[in-house]
Each structure stands twice: as C-alpha cells, then as structure tokens.
N, C-alpha and C positions, 0 to 999 in steps of 0.2 A: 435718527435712523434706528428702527429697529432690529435689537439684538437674539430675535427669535431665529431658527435655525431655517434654510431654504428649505420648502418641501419636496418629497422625494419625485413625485408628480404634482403638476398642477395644470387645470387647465381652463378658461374662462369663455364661455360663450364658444362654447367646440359646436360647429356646425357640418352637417353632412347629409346631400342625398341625394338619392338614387329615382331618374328618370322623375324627378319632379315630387319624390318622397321622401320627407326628411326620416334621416337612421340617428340622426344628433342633431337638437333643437334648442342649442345653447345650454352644453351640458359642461357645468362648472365641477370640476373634483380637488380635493386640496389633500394629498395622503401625506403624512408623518414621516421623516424617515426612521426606518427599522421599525415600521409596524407590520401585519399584514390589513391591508384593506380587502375587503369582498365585497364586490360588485354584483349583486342579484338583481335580477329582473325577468320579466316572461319573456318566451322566444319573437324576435323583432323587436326588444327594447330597447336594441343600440350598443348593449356590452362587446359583441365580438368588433364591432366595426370602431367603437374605442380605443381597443386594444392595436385592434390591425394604425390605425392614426398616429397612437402611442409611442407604436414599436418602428414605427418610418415604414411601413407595407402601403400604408395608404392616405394621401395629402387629405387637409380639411379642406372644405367651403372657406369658410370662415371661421374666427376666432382665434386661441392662444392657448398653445399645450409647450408646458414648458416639462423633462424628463431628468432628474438628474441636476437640474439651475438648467439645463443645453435645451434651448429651444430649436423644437421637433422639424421646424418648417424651415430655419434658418442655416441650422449645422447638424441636417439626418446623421452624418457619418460618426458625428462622436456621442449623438446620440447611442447609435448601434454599441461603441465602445465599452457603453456605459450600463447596459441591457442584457438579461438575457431573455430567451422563449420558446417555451414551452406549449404546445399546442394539444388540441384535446386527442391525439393518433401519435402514438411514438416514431419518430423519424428516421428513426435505428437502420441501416440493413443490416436485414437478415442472415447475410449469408456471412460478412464480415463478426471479429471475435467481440466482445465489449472492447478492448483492449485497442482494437484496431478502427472500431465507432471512434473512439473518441482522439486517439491519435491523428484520424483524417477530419476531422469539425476543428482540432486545435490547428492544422495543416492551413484549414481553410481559413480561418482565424488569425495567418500570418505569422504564426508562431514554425522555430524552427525545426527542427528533427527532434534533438535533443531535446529542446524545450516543451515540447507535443508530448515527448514519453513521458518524462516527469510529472505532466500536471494528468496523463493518461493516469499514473500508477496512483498518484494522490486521490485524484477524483475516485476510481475503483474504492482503494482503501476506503474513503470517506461514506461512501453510500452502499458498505458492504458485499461488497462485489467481486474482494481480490482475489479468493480463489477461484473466483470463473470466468477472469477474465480472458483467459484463452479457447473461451467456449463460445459455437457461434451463437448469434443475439437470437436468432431463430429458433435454436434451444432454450429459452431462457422462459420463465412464468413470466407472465401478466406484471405481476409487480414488478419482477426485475428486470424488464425490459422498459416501467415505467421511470423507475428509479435511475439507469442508465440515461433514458430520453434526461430526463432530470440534471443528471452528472453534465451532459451535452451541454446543457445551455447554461454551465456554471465554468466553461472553460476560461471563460476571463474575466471572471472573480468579478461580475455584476453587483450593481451599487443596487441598480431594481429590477427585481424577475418578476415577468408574465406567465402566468399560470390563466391557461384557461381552459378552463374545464378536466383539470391533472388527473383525476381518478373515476372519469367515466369508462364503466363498464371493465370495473376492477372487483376484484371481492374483497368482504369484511377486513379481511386479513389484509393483503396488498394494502386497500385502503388507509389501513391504520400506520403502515410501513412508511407509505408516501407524507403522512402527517408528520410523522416524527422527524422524516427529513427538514420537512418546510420548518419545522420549528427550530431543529438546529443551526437553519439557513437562519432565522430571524438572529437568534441570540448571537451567532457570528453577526452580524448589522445591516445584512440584508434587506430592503424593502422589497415584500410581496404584494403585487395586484393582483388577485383569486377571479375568475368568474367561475362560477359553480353553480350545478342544477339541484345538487344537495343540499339543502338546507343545512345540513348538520353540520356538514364539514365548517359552510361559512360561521357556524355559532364555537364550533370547537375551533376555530385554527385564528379567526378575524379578531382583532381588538377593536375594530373599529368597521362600520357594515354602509355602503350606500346603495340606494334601493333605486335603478333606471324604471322609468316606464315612458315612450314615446319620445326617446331620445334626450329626457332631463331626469334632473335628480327630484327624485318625490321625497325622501326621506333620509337623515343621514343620522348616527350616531354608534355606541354600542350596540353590541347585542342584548341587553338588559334595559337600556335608556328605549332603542324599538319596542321591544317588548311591554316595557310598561306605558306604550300611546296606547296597547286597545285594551288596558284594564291590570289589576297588577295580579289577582287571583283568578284561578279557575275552579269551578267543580265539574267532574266526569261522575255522571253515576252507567254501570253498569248495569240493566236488569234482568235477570231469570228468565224471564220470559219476554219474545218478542211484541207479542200483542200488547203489552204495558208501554212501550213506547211512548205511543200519542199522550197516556196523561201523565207522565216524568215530563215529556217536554214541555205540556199544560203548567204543571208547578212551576217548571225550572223557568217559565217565562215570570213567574209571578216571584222569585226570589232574588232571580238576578239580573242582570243590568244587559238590557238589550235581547233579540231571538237567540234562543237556544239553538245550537249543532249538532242535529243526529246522526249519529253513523249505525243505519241499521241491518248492515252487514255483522257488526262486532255489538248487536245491543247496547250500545252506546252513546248518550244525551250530555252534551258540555255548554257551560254556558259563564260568562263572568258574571264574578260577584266584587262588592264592593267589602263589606262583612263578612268576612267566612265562618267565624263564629256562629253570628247569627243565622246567614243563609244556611248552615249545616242545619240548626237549630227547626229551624224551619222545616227542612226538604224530609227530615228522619219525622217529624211529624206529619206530616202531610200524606209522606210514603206508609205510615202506621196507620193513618187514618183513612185512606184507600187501601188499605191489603195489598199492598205493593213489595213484592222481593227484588230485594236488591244486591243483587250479588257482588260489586263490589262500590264502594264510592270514598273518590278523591280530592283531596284538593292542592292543587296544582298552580305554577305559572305557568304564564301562554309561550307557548314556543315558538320558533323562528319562524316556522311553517305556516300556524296562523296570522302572524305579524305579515307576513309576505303576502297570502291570499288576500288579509283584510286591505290593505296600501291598494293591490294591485285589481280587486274588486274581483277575485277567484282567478283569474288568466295567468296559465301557468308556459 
C-alpha cells in the first residue's frame, strides 16, 4: 500500500454536458494538499462547471471526483463540511454589519449563538477587519468586502477553498490584500483551487498550474516547468520608430526559434531564442547594420500569458 498522502482533490474521467455539449470531457485533476492549484483556461473550458461538480452545486455525467478522501457523488453533505466557496460576486448583504455577515453564514452553518460570535470576532481579527466590523458591508471598499466574502467561507475551518475567480474587478491594491490572505490560508494548511482570468495572480499565488481547454487537462505543471514548454528565453526589442517594425521582425525571425510577436501599439517585436548570447550577438548587429534605433531591448523569460495563449492557440 502506498504511503503517499490522499490528495486534496482528485478526480478521474469528470464528465459533463449540457443539451448534448460536453463542459467536462474526462477531465482528470490530482491537487496536493496545502498547495494552491490554478486552474486556467478560456471562457467555456469547463473551470466553473468543475468547481460548481467539486463543491456538490452540480452532479457529474460520469466519472470520479473525490474532495477532501469524501467522495462528491457518494456523501455531498461531508463533502460541504469539508469545503469552502467563494464565488467571483461577494455574497455579503449589504445592509447587514461585517460582524453580523458572518455571524448569520456561521448560524447557517449549524453553529450556535455563542459559537457564531466567536468564530465572527476570530474571522474579522484574521482578515483585518475588527475595527469595522460593526460597519454595514455596503460601506465597506472593494477589497474589504472581498476579504469578508473570504472570512464567509472560512467559517469552518475548510480543509479545501474554492476560489473562483477571487479578485475580479478589484484594484492593484485590493488585489494584492486578497493575495496575502490566500497565502496565509496556505501556510495554515489550507488547500486552494484558484480559477482565475489573471494570468499573474495564478503565476504569483499557484505552486502548481493546470491548463482546461474543451473540458480536459492540456497541460499541467509549475509555473516555470509551463513556461519552459514554449522555449526558456525571450528577446523584446523595442524600436524608435514604428515604420522599423517589419524588418526587426525580418531579423528577429532569422535569430530565433519560431515567428516573431509584434505588438505595434507599444513598438514592440518578441520572439524566443535558444542562445541569448548569441541571438543578442546577432540582432545588435543586424540592427547596426540596417540603421535601426532601438530604444530598448531585453532578454526575458516567457511569461504565464504567453504559455496560456500558445497551449490554447490565442482563445482567451
């Protein structure tokens, strides 16, 4: 028997669809517990309707989702026990205090009077909150109302939280607030499953990344291990002038490895290389040699964004 530890999700040939169209096509996931995973893909690749599977919202077709060791189709209810979820719209009312949010989700959650206020005042304390928690939630910023939704679905002390889609349509600030939560949710022992339309968030927060398209897994690993399938360097060169374009991208096909990516909104030609030494070597020559100004030029690894385009063939 193996002495490897159960995983925090898992699930095997997850099947599911809708009027005759599969949303899950025998979609296998195996996450760690106490990591976070993030689950990226383009809109209709099956992430929310995973989740919604995951969290007992919505039975499979077929296959095997096990949450927690508690299998999802078998025992939903200790499933739930075992869970939190968090949704991409904070579920707060309004009109109610932070204080009084979370007192009635602990309420709902079986828990009793006394037991409700306590994990009320812990939760506030924990995600910053306690001096306004007698303020309504309808007063409260962006982040603090996401960070509360947050507090919500950590009222019984979940083994693994759903996060989908946590910090859409937050700012810099908020966003970076909600990160540092999730992280200290990890280091307590927490397992997080992320879906996210950020690419950045899943490369800062995910130790580990699976990439859905058409209802299966196309790619799973790091964020570093992705990164290095479409090449391990980049160069950006910037130019001075936009009419130089066409023969930057002219060289840049002939130094590096596959078509070059123009962005000629931002004067901008990127392309992998294999060499960077040498493709530098090259492109400052080539560029001297055509009377090309280059205002500025990098060399880079590929980032999560173009790992995702390239997997998913640009569909975002």
């Amino acid at each position: 028997m193996s002495d490897s530890p159960c995983p925090a999700v898992l699930t095997e040939g997850l099947r599911k669809s809708y009027r005759g169209s599969a949303a899950l096509d025998g979609l296998d996931l195996d996450v760690p517990a106490g990591a976070v995973c993030g689950l990226l893909g383009p809109n209709g690749a099956g992430k929310t309707t995973a989740v919604r599977i995951l969290s007992t919202l919505l039975r499979a077709d077929a296959g095997r989702a096990l949450v927690a060791g508690i299998d999802v189709a078998r025992d939903p209810a200790g499933v739930r026990r075992s869970i939190g979820l968090v949704g991409q719209h904070a579920a707060v009312d309004e009109q109610l205090s932070g204080r009084q949010n979370l007192e009635m989700f602990a309420r709902l959650s079986h828990l009793g009077s006394a037991a409700a206020a306590r994990r009320a005042d812990e939760l506030l304390e924990r995600f910053g909150l306690a001096g306004t928690g007698r303020k309504p939630a309808g007063r409260y910023s962006g982040g603090m109302r996401r960070r509360l939704d947050l507090a919500a679905g950590l009222i019984l002390r979940p083994k693994v939280l759903f996060l989908d889609e946590p910090t859409t349509g937050l700012d810099p600030g908020a966003r970076n607030e909600m990160w540092d939560a999730v992280r200290d949710l990890v280091a307590s022992g927490t397992t997080v499953l992320l879906t996210t339309q950020y690419l950045e968030e899943a490369d800062r927060l995910a130790g580990m990344i699976c990439v859905i398209d058409h209802g299966r897994v196309i790619a799973r690993g790091t964020p570093e291990e992705l990164k290095s399938q479409i090449g391990g360097d980049r160069i950006d060169v910037v130019v001075r002038e936009r009419r130089d374009l066409a023969a930057v991208t002219e060289i840049l096909a002939k130094v590096g490895l596959g078509e070059p990516h123009a962005e000629p909104a931002v004067r901008r030609v990127s392309v992998p290389v294999e060499e960077r030494v040498a493709a530098l070597g090259d492109l400052t020559r080539a560029l001297r040699e055509r009377d090309i100004a280059a205002e500025d030029i990098a060399v880079r690894r590929p980032t999560l964004d173009e790992v995702f385009l390239t997997l998913t063939g640009g569909r975002s």
